[in-house]
ROTORZA-479611 format. One record per residue (C-alpha): residue number from 1; x, y, z; chain. Coordinates in Angstrom, 1 decimal, always signed. Example, Ala and Ser with C-alpha at 12.3 -4.5 7.8 and 13.67 -1.06 7.14 Angstrom:
% residues 2
+-----+--------+--------+--------+-------+
:   n :     c1 :     c2 :     c3 : chain :
+-----+--------+--------+--------+-------+
:   1 :  +12.3 :   -4.5 :   +7.8 :     A :
:   2 :  +13.7 :   -1.1 :   +7.1 :     A :
+-----+--------+--------+--------+-------+
***
This chain:
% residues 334
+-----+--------+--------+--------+-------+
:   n :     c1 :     c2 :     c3 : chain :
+-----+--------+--------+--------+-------+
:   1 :   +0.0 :   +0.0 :   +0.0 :     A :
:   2 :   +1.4 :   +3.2 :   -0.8 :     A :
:   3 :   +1.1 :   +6.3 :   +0.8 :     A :
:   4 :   -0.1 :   +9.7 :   -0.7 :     A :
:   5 :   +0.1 :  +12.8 :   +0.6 :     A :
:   6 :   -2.8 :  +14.7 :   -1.7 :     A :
:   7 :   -2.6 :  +18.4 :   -2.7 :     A :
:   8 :   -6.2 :  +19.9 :   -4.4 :     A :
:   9 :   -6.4 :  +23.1 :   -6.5 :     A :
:  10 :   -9.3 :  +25.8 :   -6.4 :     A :
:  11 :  -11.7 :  +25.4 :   -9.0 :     A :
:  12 :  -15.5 :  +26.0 :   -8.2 :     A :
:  13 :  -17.7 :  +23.1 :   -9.4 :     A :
:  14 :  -15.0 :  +21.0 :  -11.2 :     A :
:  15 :  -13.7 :  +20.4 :   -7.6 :     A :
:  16 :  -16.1 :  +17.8 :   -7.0 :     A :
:  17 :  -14.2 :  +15.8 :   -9.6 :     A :
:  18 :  -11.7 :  +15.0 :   -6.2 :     A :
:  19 :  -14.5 :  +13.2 :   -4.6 :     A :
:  20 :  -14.5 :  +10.9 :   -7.4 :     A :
:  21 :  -10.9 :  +10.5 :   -7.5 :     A :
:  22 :  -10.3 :   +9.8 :   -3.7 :     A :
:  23 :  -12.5 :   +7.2 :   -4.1 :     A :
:  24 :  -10.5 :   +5.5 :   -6.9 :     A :
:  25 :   -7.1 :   +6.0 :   -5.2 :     A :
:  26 :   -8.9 :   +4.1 :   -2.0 :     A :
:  27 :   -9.8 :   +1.6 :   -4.0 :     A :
:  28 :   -7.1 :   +0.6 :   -5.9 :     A :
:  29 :   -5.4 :   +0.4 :   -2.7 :     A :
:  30 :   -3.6 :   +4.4 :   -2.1 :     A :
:  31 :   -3.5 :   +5.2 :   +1.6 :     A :
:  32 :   -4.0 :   +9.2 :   +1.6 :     A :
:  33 :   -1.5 :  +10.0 :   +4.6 :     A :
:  34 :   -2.0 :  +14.3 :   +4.3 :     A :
:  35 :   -4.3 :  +16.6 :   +2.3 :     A :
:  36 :   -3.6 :  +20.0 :   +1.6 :     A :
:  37 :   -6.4 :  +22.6 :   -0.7 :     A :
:  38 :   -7.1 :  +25.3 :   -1.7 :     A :
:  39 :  -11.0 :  +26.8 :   -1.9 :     A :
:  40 :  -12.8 :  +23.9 :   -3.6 :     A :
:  41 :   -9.6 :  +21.6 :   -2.8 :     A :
:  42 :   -9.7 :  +22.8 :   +0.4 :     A :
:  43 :  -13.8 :  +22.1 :   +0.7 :     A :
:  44 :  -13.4 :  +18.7 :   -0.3 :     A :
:  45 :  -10.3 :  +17.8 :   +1.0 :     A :
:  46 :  -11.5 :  +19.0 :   +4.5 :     A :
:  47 :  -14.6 :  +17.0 :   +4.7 :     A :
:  48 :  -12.6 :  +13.8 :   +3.3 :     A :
:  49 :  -10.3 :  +14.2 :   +6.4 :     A :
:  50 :  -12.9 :  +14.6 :   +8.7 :     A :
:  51 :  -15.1 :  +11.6 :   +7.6 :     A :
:  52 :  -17.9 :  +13.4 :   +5.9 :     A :
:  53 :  -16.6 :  +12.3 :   +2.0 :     A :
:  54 :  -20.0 :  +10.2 :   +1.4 :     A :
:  55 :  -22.9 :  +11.8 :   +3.3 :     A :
:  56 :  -21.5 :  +15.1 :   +1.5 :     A :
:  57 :  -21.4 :  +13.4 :   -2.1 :     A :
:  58 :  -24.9 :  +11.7 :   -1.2 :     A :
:  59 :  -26.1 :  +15.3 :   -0.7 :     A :
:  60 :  -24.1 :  +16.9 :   -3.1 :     A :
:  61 :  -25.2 :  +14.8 :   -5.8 :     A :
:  62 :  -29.1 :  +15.1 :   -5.2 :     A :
:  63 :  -29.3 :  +18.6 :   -5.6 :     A :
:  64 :  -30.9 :  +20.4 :   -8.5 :     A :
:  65 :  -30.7 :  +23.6 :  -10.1 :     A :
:  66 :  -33.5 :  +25.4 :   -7.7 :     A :
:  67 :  -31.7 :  +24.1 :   -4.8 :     A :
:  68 :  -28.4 :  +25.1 :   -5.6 :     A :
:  69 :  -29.5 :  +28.9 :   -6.0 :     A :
:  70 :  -31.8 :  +28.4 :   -2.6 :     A :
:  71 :  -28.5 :  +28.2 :   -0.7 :     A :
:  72 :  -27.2 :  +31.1 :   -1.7 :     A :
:  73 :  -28.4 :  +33.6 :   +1.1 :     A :
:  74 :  -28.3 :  +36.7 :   -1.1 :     A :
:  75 :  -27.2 :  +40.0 :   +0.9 :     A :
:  76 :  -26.0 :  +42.4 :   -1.1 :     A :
:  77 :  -23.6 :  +44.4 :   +0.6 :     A :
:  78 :  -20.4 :  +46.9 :   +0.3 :     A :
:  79 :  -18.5 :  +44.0 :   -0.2 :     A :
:  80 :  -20.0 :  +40.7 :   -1.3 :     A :
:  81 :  -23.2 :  +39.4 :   -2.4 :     A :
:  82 :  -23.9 :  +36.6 :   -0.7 :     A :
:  83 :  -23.3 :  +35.8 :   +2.7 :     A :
:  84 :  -22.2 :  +32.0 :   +2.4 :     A :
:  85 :  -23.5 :  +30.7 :   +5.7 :     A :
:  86 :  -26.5 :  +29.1 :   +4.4 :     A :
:  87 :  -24.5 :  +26.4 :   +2.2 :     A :
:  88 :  -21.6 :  +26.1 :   +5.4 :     A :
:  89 :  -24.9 :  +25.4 :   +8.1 :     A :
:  90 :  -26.0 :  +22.7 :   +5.0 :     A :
:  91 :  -22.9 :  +20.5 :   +4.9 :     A :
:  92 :  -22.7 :  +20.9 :   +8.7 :     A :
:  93 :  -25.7 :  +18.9 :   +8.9 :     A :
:  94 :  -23.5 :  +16.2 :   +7.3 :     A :
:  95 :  -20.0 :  +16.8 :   +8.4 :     A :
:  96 :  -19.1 :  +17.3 :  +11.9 :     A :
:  97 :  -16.9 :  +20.2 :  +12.9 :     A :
:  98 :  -13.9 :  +19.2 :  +14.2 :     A :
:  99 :  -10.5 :  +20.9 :  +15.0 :     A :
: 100 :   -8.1 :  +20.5 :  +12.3 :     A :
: 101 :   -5.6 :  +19.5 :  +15.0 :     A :
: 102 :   -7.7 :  +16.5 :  +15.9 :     A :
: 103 :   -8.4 :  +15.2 :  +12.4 :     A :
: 104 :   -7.2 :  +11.9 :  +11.6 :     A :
: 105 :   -4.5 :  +12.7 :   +9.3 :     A :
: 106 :   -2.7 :  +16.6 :   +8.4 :     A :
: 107 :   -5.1 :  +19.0 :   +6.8 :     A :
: 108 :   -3.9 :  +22.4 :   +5.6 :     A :
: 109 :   -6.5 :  +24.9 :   +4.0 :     A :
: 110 :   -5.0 :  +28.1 :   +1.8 :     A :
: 111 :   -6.9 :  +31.6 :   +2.4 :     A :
: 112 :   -5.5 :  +34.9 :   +1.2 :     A :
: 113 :   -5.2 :  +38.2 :   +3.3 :     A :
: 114 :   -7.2 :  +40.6 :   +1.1 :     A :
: 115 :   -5.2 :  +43.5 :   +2.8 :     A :
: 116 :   -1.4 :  +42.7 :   +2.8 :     A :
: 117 :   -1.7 :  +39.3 :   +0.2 :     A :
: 118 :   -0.3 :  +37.1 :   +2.6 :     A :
: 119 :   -0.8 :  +33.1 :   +2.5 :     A :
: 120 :   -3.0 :  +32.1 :   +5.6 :     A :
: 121 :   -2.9 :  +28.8 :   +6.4 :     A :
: 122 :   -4.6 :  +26.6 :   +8.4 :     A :
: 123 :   -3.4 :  +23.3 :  +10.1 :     A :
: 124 :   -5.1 :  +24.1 :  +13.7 :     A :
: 125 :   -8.7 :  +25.7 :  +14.9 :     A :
: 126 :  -12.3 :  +25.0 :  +13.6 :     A :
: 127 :  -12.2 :  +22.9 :  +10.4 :     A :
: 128 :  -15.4 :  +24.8 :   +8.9 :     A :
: 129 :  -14.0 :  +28.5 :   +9.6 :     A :
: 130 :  -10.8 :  +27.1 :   +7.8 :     A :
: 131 :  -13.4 :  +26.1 :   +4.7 :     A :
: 132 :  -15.1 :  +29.2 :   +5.3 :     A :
: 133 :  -12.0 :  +31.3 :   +5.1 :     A :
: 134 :  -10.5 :  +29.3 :   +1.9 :     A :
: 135 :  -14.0 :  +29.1 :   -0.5 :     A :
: 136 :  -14.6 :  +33.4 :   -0.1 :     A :
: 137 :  -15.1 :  +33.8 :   -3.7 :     A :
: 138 :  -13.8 :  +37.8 :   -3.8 :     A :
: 139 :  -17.0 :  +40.1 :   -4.2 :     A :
: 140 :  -19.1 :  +36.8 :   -4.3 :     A :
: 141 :  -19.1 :  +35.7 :   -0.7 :     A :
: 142 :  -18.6 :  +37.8 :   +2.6 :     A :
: 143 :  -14.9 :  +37.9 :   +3.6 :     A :
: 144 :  -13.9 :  +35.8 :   +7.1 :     A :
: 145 :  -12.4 :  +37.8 :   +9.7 :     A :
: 146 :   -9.9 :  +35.9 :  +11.9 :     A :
: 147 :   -7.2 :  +36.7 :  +14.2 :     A :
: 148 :   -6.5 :  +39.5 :  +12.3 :     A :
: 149 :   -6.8 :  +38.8 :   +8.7 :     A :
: 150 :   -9.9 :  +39.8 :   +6.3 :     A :
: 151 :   -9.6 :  +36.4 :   +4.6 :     A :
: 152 :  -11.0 :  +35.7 :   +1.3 :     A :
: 153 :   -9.9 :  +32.8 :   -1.4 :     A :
: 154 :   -7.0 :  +30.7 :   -1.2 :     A :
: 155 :   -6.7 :  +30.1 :   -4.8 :     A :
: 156 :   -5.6 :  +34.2 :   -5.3 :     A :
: 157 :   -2.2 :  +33.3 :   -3.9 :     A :
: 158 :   -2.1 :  +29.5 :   -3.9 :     A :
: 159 :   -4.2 :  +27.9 :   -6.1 :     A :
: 160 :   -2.7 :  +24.2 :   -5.9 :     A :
: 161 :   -0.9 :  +24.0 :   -2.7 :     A :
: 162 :   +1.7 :  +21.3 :   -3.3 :     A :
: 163 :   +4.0 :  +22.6 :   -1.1 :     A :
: 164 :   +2.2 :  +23.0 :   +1.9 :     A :
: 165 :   +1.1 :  +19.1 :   +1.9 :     A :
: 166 :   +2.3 :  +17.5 :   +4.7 :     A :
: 167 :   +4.8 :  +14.9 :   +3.6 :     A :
: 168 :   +6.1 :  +11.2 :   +4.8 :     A :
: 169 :   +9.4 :   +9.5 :   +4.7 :     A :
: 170 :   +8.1 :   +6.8 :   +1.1 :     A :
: 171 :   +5.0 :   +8.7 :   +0.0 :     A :
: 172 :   +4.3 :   +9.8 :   -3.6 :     A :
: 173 :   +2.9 :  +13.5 :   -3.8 :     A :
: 174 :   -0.3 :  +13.4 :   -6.4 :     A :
: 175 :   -2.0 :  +16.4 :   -7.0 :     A :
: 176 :   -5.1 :  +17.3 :   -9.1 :     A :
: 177 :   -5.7 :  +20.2 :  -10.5 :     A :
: 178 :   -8.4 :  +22.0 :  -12.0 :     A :
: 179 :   -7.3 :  +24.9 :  -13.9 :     A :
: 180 :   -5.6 :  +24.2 :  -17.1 :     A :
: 181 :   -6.3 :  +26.2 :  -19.6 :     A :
: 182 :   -5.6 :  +24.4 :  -23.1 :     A :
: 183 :   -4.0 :  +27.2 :  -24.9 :     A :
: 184 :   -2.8 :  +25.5 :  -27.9 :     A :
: 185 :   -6.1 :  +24.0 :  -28.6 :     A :
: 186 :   -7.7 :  +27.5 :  -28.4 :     A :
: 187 :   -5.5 :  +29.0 :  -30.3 :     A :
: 188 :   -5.9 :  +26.6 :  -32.9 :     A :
: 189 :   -9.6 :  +27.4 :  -32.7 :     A :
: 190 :   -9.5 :  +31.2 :  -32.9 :     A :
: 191 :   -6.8 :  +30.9 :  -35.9 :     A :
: 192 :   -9.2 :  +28.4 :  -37.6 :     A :
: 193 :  -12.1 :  +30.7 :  -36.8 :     A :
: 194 :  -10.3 :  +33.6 :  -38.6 :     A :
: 195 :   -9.2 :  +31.9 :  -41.6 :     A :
: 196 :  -13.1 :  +30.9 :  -42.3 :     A :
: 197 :  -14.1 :  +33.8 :  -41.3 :     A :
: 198 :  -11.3 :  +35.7 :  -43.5 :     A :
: 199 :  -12.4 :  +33.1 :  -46.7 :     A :
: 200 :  -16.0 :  +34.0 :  -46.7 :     A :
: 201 :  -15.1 :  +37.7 :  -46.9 :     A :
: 202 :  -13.6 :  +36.9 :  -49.6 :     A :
: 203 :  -15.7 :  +34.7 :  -51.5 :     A :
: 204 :  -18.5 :  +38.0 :  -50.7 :     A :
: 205 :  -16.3 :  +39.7 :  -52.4 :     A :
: 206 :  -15.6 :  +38.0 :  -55.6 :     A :
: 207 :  -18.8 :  +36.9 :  -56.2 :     A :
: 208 :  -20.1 :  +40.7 :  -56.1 :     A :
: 209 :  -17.2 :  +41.3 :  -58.3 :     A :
: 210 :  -18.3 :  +38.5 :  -60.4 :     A :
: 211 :  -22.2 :  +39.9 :  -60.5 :     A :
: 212 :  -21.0 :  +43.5 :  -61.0 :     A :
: 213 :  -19.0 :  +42.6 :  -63.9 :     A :
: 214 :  -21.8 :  +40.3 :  -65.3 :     A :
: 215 :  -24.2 :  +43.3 :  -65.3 :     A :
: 216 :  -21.9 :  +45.7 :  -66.6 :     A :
: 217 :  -20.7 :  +43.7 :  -69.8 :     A :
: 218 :  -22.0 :  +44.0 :  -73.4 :     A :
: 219 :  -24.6 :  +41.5 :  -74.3 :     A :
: 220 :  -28.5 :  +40.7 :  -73.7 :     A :
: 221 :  -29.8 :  +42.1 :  -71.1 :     A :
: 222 :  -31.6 :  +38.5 :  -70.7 :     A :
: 223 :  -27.9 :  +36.8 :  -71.1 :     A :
: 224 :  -26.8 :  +39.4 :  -68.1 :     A :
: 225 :  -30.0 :  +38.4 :  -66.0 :     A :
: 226 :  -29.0 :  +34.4 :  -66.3 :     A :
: 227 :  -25.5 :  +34.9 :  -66.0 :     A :
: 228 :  -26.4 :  +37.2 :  -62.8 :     A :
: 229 :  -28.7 :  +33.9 :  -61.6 :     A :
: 230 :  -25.9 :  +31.6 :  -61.6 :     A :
: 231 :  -23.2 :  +33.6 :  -60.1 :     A :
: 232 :  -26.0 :  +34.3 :  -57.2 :     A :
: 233 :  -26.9 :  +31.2 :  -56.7 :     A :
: 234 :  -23.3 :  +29.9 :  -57.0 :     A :
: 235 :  -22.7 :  +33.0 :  -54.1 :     A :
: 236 :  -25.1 :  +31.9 :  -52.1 :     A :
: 237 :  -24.1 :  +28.1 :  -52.2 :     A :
: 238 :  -20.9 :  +28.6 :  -51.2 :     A :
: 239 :  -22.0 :  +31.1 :  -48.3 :     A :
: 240 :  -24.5 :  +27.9 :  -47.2 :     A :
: 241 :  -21.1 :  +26.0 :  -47.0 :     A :
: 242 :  -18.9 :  +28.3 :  -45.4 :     A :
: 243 :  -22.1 :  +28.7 :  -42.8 :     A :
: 244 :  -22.3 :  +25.0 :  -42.2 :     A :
: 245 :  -18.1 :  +24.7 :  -41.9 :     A :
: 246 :  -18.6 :  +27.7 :  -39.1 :     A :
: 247 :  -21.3 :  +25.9 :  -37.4 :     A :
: 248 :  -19.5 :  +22.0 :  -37.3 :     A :
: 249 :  -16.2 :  +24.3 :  -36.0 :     A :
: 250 :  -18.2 :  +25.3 :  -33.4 :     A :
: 251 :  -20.0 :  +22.2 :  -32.3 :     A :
: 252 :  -16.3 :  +20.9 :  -31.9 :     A :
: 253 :  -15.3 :  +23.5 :  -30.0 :     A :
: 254 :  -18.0 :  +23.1 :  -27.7 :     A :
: 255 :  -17.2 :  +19.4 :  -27.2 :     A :
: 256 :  -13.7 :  +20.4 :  -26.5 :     A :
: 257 :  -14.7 :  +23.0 :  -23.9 :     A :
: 258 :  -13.5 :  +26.2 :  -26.3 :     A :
: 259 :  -14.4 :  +29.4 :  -24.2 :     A :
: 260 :  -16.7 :  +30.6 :  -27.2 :     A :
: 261 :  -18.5 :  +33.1 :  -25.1 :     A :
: 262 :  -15.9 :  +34.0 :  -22.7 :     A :
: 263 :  -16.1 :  +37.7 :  -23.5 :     A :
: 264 :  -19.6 :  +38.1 :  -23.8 :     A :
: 265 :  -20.7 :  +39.5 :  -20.3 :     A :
: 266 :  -19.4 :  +40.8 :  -17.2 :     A :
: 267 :  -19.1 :  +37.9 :  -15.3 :     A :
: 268 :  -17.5 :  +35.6 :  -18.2 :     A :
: 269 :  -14.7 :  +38.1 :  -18.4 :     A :
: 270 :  -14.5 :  +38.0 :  -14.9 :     A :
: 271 :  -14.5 :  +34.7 :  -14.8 :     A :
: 272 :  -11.5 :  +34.0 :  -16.7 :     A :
: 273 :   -9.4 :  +36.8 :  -15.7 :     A :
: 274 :   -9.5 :  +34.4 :  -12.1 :     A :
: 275 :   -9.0 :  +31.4 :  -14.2 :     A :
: 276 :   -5.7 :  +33.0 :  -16.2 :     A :
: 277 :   -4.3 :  +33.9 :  -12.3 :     A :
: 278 :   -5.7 :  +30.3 :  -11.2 :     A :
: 279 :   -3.4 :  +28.8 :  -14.2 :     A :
: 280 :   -0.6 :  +30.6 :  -14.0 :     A :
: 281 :   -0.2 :  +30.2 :  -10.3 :     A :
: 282 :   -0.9 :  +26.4 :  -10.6 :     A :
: 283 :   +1.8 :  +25.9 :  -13.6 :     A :
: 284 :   +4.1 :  +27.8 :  -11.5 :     A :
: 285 :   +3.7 :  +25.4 :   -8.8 :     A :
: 286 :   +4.1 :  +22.1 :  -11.1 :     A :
: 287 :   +7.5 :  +23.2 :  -12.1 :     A :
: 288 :   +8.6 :  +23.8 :   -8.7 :     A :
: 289 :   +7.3 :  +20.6 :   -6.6 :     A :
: 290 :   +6.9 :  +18.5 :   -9.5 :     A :
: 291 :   +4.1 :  +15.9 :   -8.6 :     A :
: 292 :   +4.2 :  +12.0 :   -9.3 :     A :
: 293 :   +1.5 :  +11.8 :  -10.4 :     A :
: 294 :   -0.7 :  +14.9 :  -11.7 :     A :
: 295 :   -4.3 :  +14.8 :  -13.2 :     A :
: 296 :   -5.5 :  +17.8 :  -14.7 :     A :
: 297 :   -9.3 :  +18.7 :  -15.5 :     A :
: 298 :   -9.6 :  +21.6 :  -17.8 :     A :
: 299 :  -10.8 :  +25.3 :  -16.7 :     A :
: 300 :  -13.3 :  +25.6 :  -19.3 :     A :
: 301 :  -15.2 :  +22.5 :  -17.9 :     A :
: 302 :  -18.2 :  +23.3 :  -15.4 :     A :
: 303 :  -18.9 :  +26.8 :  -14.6 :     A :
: 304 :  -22.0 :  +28.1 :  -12.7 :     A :
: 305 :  -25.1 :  +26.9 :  -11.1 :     A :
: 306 :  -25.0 :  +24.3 :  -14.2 :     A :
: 307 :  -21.7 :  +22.6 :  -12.5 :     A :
: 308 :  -22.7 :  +23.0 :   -9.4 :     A :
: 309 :  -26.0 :  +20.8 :  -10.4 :     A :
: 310 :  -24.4 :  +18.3 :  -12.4 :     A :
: 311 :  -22.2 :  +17.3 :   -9.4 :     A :
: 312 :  -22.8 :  +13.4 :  -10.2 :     A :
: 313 :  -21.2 :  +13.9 :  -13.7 :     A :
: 314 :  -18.1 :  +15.5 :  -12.3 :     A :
: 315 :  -16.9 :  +12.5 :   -9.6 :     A :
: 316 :  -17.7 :  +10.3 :  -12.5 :     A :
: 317 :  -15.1 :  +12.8 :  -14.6 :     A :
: 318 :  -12.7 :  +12.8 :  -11.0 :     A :
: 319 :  -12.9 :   +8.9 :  -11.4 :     A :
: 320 :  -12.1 :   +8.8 :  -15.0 :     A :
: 321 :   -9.3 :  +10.8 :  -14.7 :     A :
: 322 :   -7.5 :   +9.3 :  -11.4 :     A :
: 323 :   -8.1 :   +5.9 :  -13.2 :     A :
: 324 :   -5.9 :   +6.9 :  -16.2 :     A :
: 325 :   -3.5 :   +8.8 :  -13.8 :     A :
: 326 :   -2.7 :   +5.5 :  -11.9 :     A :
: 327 :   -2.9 :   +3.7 :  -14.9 :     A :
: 328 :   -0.3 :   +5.6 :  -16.2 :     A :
: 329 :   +1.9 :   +6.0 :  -12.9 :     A :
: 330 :   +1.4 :   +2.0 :  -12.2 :     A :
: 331 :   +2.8 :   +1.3 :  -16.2 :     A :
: 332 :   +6.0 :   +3.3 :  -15.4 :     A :
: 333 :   +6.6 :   +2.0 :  -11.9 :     A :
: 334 :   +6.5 :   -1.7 :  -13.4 :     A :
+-----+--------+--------+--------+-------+
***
C-alpha cells in the first residue's frame, strides 16, 4: 500500500471531480497520509479528512438547479453578495466540525489576506471556519475575519498548494488540478475561426465582383439576367457551406470545452481573468514541486449553477481521470 500525501487546486464546481478521485485512489489500494487545498480543494479535502466524504457526495449529488440557488443567502452588501453561511450550516448537517488538530491525518487549508496578500494557512482551529476562510469567492461571498486577517480565497495566492502538503518518509505526492487552460487548442480554434471567417469575406467579395461585372458587360440584357442567376446562386451556395463549416467548427469547439462566449458578459470576463491567475499560479507550482502523479481537469469544464447541479457527472469525470492517472503512474513503476 502506498502512501499519498494529496494536494487539491481551487476550482468551483470542477472540484467535485476530487471526490470521485479519492475514491479511486482508496480503492485501488492508495493510503492518503495528508491533504492540503485550496477553496474547492480545500472544501473537499476538508470534509474527506474529517469523515464526511459520502454523506456530503450523497447530498451533493441530489441537488438540482432550484436548490443550488436556494443556498445562496443573497445580501447584497459593500462587499460581497452573498453571505455564504447558508450552504456552510447545510454541509454541517452532514460533516461534523472538528479541529483540524484533531483530524485523523494533516489537513492544511489556503486563504488569502485581502489586505497585505499574505498566504494564511490553516493546520489548527475549527475545520469549517478554515473552509469558510478558503472558499470566499472575492465580491461573491462575505470575507472571514480571523485573528486579524480579512480572509478571502486561497486560490488568489495559492491555487494548488503542493507545497504545503504534509509529507512522509516513502509517500508519492499526487495532486489534481483544475485549472488548465488548453492554450494550444484554443489557439488553434481562434486561428481556424479567422481563416473561415477571412475566406467567406472573400468569397462575398468575388462573387459581387463576379455579378457587378456580369451586369456591366455587353450583351443581352436577358444573357446578363441568367449569367447574374448563376453567379447568385453559386454566391449563395458557397455562403451555405462556409455557414455550415462555421457551425460544425463550433459544435467541436464546444465538445472540447472552447471558451466561445468567454467575452460576452461581465461575469465571463471576470471569470476568466480568475481562471488565467488560477493557471498561472498552478503551472508555477508544477514546475517547482513536481508531482508524481498529476491529473489535470480543464478550466473551461463546469462553470456556474449548471456545474454545481451536475455534481454526479463531475466525480464520475474525477474517477475517470485518477483511473488513467494510476494507470499511467502503475505502467511506469512496473
Amino acid at each position: 500500500m502506498k502512501n499519498v500525501a494529496l494536494a487539491l487546486s481551487s476550482g468551483g464546481p470542477r472540484g467535485f471531480a476530487y471526490i470521485g478521485a479519492i475514491e479511486v485512489l482508496q480503492e485501488r489500494g492508495y493510503r492518503i497520509t495528508s491533504v492540503a487545498g485550496s477553496s474547492a480543494g480545500a472544501l473537499v479535502g476538508g470534509i474527506f479528512a474529517a469523515g464526511g466524504l459520502e454523506p456530503f457526495k450523497e447530498w451533493l449529488c441530489g441537488l438540482d438547479p432550484v436548490q443550488v440557488v436556494s443556498l445562496m443567502d443573497f445580501a447584497p452588501s459593500r462587499n460581497s453578495l452573498v453571505k455564504g453561511d447558508k450552504v456552510i450550516r447545510a454541509i454541517k448537517e452532514r460533516v461534523p466540525d472538528v479541529r483540524i488538530e484533531d483530524l485523523p491525518i494533516p489537513f492544511a487549508a489556503v486563504a488569502s489576506d485581502l489586505f497585505t496578500g499574505e498566504e494564511v494557512v490553516f493546520r489548527e482551529g475549527p475545520l469549517f471556519t478554515a473552509l469558510r476562510a478558503s472558499i470566499s469567492i472575492p465580491s461573491m461571498f462575505r470575507p472571514v475575519k480571523w485573528r486579524g486577517h480579512t480572509l478571502v480565497d486561497g486560490g488568489l495566492v495559492n491555487t494548488f498548494p503542493l507545497d504545503l502538503v504534509e509529507r512522509s518518509e516513502g509517500d508519492i505526492l499526487v495532486g489534481f488540478n483544475v485549472n488548465r487552460i488548453d492554450a494550444e487548442g484554443i489557439t488553434r480554434y481562434m486561428k481556424t475561426r479567422a481563416a473561415i471567417t477571412e475566406t467567406g469575406e472573400l468569397l462575398r467579395e468575388r462573387a459581387t465582383d463576379r455579378l457587378k461585372d456580369t451586369l456591366a458587360s455587353e450583351g443581352a440584357l436577358l444573357d446578363k439576367v441568367r449569367k447574374a442567376g448563376k453567379a447568385g446562386g453559386r454566391m449563395i451556395r458557397e455562403r451555405i457551406d462556409a455557414g455550415r463549416l462555421d457551425r460544425r467548427l463550433e459544435a467541436a469547439a464546444r465538445e472540447k470545452n472552447i471558451p466561445l462566449d468567454a467575452a460576452d458578459s461581465y461575469a465571463s470576463v471576470l471569470q476568466r481573468s480568475f481562471g488565467i491567475m488560477n493557471h498561472t499560479i498552478a503551472r508555477l507550482q508544477i514546475d517547482l514541486y513536481k508531482p508524481d502523479i498529476l491529473v489535470n481537469l480543464p478550466f473551461d469544464s463546469y462553470h456556474g449553477v449548471y456545474g454545481y447541479s451536475h455534481a454526479g457527472e463531475i466525480v464520475e469525470k474525477g474517477r475517470a481521470l485518477m483511473s488513467a492517472a494510476l494507470d499511467s503512474y502503475e505502467a511506469q513503476a512496473d
